[in-house]
DSSP file (Angstrom, degrees, kcal/mol; ACC not computed):
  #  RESIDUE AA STRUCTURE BP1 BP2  ACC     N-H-->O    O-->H-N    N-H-->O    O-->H-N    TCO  KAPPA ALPHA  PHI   PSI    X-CA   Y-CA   Z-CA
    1    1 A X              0   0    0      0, 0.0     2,-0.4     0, 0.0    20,-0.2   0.000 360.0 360.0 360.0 155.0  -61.2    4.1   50.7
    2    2 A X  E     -A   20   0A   0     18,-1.8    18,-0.7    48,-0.0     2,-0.0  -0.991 360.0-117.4-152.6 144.4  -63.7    2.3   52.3
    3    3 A X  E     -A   19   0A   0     -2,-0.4     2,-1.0    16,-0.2    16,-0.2  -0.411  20.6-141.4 -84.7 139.6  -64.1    1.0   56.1
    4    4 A X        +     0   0    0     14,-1.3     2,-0.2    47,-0.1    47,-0.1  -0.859  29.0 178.2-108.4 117.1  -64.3   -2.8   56.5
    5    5 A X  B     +b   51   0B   0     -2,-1.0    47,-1.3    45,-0.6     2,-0.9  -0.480  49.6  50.3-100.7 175.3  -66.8   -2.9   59.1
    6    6 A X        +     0   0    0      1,-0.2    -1,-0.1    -2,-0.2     3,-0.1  -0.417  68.6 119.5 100.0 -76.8  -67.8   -6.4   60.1
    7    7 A X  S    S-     0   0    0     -2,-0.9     4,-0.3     1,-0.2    -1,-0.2  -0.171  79.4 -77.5 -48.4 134.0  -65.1   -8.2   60.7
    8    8 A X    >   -     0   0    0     64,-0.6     3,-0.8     1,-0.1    -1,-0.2  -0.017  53.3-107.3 -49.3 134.4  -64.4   -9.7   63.9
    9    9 A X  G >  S+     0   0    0      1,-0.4     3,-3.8     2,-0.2     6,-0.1   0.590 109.4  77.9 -37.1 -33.0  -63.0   -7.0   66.5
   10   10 A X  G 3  S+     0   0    0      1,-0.4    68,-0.7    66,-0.3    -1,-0.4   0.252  80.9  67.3 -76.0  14.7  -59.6   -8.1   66.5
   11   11 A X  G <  S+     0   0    0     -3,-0.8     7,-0.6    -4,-0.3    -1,-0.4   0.410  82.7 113.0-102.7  -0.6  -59.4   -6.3   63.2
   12   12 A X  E <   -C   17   0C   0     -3,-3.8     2,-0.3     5,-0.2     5,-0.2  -0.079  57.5-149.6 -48.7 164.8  -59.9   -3.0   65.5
   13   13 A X  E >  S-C   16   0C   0      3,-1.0     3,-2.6     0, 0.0    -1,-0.1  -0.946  81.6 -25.8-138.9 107.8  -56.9   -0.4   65.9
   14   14 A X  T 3  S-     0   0    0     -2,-0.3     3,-0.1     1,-0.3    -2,-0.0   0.847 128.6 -44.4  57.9  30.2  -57.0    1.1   68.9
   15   15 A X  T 3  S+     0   0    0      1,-0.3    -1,-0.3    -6,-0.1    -3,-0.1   0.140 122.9 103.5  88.2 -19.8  -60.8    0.6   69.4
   16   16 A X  E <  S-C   13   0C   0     -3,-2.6    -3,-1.0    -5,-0.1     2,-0.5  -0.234  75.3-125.8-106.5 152.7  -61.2    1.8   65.6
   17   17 A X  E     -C   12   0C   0     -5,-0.2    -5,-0.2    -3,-0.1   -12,-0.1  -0.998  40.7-116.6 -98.2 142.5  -61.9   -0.2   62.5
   18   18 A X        -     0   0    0     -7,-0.6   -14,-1.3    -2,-0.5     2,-0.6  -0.263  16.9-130.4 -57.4 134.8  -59.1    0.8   60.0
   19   19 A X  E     +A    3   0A   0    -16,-0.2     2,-0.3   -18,-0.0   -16,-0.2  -0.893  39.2 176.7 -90.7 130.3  -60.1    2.4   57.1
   20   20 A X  E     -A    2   0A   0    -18,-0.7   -18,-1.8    -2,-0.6     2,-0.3  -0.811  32.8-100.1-107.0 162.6  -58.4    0.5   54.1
   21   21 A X    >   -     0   0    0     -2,-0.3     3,-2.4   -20,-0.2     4,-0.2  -0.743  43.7-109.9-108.8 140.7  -58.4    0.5   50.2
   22   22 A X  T 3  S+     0   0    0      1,-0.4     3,-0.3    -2,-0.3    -1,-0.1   0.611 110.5  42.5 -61.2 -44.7  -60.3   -1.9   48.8
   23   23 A X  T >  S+     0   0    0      1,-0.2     3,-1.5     2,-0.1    -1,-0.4   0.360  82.9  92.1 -34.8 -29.1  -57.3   -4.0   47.6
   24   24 A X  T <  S+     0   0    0     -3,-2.4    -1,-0.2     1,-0.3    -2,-0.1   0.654  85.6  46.1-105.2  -8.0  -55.1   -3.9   50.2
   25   25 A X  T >  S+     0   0    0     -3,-0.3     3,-1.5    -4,-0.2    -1,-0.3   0.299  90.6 105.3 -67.8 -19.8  -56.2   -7.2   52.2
   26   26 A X  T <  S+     0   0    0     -3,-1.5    15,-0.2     1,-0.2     3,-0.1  -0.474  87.7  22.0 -69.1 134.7  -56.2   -9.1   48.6
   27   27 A X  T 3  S+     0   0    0     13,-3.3    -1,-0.2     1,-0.3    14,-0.1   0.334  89.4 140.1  96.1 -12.8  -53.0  -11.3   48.5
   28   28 A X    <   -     0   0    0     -3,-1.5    12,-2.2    11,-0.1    56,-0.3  -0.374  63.2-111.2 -62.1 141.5  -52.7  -11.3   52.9
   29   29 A X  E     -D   39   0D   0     10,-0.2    56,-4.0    54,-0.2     2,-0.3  -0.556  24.9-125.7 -79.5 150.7  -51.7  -15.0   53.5
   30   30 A X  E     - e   0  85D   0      8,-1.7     7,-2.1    -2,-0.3     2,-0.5  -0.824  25.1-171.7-108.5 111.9  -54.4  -17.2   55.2
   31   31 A X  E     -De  36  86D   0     54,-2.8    56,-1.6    -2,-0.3     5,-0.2  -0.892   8.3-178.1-103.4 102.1  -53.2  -19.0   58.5
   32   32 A X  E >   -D   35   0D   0      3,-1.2     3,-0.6    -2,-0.5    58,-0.2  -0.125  48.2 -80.4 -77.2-156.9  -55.7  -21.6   59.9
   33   33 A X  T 3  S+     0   0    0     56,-1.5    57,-0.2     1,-0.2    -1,-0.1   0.686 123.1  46.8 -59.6 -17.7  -55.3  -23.4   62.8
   34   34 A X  T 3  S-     0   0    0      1,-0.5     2,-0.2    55,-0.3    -1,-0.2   0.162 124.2 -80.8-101.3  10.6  -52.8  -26.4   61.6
   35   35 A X  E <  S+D   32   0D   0     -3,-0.6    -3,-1.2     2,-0.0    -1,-0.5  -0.657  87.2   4.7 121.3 172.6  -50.6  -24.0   59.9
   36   36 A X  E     +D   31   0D   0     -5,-0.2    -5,-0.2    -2,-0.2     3,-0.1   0.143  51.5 171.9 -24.2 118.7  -50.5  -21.9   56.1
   37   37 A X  E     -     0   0D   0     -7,-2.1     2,-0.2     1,-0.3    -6,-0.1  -0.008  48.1 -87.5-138.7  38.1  -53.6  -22.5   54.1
   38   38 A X  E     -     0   0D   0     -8,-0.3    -8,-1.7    19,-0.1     2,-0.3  -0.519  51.1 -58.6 106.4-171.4  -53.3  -20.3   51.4
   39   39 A X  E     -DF  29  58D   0     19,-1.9    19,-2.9    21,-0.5     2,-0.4  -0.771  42.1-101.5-114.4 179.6  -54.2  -16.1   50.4
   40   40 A X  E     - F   0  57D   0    -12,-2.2   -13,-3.3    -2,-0.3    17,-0.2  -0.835  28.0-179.6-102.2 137.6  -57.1  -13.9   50.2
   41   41 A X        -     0   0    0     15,-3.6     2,-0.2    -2,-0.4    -1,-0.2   0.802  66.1 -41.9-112.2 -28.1  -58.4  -13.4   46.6
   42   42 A X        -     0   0    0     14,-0.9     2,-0.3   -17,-0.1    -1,-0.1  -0.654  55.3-110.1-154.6-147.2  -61.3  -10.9   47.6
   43   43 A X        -     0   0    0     12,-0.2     2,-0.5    -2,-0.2    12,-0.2  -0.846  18.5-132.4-165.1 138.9  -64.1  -10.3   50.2
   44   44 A X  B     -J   54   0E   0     10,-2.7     9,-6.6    -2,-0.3    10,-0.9  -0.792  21.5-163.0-100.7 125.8  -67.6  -10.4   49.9
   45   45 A X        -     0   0    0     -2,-0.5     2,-0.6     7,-0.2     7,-0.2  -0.344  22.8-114.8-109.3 173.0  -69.5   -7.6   51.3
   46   46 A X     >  -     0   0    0     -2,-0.1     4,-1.8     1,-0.1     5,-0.4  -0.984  31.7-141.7-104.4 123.9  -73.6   -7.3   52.3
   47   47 A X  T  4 S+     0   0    0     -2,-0.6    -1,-0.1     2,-0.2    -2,-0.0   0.244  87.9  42.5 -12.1 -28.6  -74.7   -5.0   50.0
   48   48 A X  T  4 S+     0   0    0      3,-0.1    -1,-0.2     0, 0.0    -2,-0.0   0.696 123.4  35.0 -93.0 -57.1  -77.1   -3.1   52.0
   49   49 A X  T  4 S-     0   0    0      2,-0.1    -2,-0.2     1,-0.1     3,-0.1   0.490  95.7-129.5-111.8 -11.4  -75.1   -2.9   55.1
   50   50 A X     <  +     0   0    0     -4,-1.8     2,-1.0     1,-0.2   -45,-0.6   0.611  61.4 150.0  74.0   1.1  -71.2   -2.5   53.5
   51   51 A X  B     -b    5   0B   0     -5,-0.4    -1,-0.2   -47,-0.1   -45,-0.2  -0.547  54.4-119.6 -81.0 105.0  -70.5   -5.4   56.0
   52   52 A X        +     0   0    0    -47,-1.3    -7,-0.2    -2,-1.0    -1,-0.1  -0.122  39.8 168.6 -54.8 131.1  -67.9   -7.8   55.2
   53   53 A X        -     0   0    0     -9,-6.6    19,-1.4     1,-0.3     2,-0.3   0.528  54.7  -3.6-125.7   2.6  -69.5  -10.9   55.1
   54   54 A X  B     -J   44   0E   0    -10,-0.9   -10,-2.7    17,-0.3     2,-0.7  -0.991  58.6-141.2-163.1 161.6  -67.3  -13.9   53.7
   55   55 A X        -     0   0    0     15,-0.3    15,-3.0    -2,-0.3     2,-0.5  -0.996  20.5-123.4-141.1 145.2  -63.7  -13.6   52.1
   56   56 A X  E     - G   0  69D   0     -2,-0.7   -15,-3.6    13,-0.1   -14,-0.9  -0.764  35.1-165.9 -79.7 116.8  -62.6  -15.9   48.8
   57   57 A X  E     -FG  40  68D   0     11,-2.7    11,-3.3    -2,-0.5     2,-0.7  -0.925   7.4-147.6 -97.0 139.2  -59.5  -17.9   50.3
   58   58 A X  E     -F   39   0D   0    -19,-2.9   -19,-1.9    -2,-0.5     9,-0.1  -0.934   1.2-155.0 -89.0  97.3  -57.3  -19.6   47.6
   59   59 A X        +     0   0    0     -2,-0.7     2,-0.2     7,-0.3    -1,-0.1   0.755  69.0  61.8 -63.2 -10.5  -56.1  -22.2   48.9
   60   60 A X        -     0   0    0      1,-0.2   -21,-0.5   -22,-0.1     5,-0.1  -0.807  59.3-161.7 -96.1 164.7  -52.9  -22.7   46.8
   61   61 A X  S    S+     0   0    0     -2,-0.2    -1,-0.2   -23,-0.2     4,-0.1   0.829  89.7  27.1 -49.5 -61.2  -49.8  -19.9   46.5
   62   62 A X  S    S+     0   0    0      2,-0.1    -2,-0.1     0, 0.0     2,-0.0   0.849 116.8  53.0-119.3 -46.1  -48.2  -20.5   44.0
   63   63 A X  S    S-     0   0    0      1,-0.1     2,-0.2     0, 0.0    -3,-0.0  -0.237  88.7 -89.8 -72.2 158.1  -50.9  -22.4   41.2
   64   64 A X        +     0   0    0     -2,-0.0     2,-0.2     2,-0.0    -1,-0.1  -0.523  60.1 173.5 -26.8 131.7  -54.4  -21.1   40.0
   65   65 A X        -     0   0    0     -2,-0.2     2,-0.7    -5,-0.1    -7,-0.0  -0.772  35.8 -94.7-130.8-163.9  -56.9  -22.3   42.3
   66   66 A X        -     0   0    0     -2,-0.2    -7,-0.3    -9,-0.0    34,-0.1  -0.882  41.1-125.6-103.6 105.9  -60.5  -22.2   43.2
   67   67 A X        -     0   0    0     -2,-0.7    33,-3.1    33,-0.2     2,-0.3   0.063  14.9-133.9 -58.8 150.1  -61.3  -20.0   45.8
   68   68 A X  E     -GH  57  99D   0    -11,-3.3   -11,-2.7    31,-0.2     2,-0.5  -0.862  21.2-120.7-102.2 128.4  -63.2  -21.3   49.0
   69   69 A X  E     -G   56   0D   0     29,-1.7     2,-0.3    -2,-0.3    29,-0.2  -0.689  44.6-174.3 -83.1  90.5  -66.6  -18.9   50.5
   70   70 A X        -     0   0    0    -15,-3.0   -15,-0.3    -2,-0.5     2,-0.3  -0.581  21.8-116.7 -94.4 161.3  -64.9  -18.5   53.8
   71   71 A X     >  -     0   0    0     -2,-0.3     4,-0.6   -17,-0.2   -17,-0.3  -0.769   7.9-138.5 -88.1 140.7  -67.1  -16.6   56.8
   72   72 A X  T  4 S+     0   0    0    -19,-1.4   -64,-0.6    -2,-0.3   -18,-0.2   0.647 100.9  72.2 -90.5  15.6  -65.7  -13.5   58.0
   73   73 A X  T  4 S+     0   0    0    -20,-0.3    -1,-0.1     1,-0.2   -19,-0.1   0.881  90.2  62.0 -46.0 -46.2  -66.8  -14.9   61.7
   74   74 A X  T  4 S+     0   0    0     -3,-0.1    14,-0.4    13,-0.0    -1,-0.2   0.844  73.4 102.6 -58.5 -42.4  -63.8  -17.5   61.4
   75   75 A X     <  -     0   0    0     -4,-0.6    12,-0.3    12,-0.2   -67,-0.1  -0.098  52.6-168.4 -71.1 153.0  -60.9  -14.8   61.2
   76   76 A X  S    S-     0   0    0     10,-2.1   -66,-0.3     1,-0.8    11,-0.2   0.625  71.0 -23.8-114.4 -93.1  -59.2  -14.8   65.0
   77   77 A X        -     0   0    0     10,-0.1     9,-1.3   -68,-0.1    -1,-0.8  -0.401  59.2-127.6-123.2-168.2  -57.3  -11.7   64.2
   78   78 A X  B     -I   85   0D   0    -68,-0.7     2,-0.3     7,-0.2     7,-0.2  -0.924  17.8-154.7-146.7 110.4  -56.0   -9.9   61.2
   79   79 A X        -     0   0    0      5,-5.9   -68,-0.0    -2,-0.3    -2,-0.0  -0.757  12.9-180.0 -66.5 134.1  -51.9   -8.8   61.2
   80   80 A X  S    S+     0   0    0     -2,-0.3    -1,-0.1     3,-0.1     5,-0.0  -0.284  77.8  54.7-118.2  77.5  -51.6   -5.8   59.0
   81   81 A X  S    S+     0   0    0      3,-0.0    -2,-0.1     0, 0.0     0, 0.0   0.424 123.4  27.6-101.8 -41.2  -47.8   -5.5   59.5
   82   82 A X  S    S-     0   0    0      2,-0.1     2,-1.2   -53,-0.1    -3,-0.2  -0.571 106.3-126.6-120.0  44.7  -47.2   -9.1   58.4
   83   83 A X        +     0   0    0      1,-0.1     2,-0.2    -5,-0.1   -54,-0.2  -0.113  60.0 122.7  43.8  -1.6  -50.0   -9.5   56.3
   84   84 A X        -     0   0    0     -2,-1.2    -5,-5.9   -56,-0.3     2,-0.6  -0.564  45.7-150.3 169.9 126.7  -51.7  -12.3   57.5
   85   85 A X  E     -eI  30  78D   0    -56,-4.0   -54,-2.8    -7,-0.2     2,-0.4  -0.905  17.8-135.6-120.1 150.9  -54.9  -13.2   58.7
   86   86 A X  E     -e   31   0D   0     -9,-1.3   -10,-2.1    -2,-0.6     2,-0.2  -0.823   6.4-152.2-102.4 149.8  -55.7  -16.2   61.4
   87   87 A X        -     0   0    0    -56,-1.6   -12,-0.2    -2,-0.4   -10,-0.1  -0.591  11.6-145.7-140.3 136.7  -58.4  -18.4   60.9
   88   88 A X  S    S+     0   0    0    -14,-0.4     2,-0.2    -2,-0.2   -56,-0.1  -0.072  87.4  64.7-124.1  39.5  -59.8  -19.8   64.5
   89   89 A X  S    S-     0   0    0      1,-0.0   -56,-1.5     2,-0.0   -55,-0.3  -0.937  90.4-113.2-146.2 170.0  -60.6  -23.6   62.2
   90   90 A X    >>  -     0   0    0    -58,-0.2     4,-1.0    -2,-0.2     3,-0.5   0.030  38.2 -78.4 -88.7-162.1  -58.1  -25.6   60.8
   91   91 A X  H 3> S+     0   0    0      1,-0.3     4,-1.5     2,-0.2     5,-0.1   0.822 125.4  47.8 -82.8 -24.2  -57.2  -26.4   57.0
   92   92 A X  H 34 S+     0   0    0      2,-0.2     4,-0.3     1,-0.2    -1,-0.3   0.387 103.5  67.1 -71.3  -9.1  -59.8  -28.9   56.0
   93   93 A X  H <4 S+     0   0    0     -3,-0.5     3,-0.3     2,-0.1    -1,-0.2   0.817 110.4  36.4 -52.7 -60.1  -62.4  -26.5   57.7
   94   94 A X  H >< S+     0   0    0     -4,-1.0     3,-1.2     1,-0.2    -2,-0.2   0.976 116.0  54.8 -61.2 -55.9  -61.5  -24.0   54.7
   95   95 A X  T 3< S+     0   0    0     -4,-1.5    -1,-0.2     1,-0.3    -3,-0.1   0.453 101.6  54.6 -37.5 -30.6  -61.1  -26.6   52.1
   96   96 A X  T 3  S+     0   0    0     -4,-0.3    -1,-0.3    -3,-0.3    -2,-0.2   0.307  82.7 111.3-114.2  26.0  -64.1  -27.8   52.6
   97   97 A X  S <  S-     0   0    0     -3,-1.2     2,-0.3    -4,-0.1   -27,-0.1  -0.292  84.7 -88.0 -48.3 171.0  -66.0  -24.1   52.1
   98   98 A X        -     0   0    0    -29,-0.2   -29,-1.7     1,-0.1     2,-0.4  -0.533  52.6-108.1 -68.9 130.5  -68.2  -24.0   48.7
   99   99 A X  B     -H   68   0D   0     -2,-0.3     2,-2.1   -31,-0.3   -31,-0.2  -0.424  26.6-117.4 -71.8 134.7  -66.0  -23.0   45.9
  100  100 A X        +     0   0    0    -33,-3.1     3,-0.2    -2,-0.4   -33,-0.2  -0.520  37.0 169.8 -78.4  70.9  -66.5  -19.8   44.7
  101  101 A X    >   +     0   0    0     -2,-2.1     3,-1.0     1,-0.1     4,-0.4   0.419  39.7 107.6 -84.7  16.5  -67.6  -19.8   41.1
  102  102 A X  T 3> S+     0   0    0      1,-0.2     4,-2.8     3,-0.2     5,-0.4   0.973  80.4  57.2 -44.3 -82.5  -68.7  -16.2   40.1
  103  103 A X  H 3> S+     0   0    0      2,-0.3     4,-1.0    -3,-0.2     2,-0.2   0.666 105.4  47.9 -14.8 -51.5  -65.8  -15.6   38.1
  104  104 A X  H X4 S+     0   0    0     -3,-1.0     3,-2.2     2,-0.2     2,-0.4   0.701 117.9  50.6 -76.7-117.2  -66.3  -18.9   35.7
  105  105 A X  H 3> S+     0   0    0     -4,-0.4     4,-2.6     1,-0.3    -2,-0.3   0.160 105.1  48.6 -35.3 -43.6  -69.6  -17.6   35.6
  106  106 A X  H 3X S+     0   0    0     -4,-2.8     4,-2.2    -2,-0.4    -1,-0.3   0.871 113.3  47.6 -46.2 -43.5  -68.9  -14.3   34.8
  107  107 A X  H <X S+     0   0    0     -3,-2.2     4,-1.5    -4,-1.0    -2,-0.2   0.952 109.5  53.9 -79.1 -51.1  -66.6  -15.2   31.9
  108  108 A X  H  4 S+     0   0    0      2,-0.2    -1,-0.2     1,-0.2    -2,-0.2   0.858 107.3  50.2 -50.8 -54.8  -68.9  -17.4   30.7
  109  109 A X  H >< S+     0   0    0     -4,-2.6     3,-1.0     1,-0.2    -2,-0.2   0.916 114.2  48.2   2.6 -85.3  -71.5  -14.6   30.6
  110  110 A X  H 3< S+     0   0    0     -4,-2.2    -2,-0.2     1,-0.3    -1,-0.2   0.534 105.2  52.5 -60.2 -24.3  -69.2  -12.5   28.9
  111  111 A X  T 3< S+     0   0    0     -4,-1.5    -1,-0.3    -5,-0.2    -2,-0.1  -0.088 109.5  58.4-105.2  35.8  -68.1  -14.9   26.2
  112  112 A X    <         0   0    0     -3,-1.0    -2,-0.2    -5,-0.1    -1,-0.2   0.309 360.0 360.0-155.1 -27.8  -71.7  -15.3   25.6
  113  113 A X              0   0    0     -4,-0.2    -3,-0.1    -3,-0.1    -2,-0.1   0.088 360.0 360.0 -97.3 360.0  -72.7  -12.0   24.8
């Protein structure tokens, strides 16, 4: 397990930050401010400092999409009962994040070697 430190207090318990398995925030639905804007496909950590520093939002459900290089400043709180994290900017905020392309790169990499 490993603690996600970083992230805006309102991910506190009880003063605490919750230790969680690395996984267990992939798949929480994404609320911004105008309503449903998708899930969380990962989180990007600082390397040095183990501090979440951005999470990959997908904006679609249901489809493949390209995940959006969200800040983790933005999250207003984080339910984990109902899974769901709040966003304090709306959906075109998210939408218009840099796409995350590591992934195509990686495979591309990999189908290259």
């Amino acid at each position: 397990m490993r603690q996600i430190d970083g992230l805006p207090r309102q991910f506190a318990v009880g003063g605490k930050r919750p230790w969680v398995p690395e996984g267990d925030i992939a798949g929480y639905a994404v609320k911004a401010t105008d309503g449903p804007c998708g899930h969380i496909d990962d989180l990007l950590l600082d390397d040095t400092t183990w501090r979440v520093e951005f999470l990959l939002v997908n904006p679609r459900n249901l489809l493949p999409g390209t995940p959006r290089t969200v800040p983790a400043a933005w999250v207003e709180a984080c339910d984990w009962l109902s899974h769901c994290v709040r966003m304090r900017v709306d959906k075109d905020r998210i939408h218009d994040c840099p796409k995350d392309e590591t992934s195509s790169t990686i495979d591309h990499l990999i189908k290259s070697v």
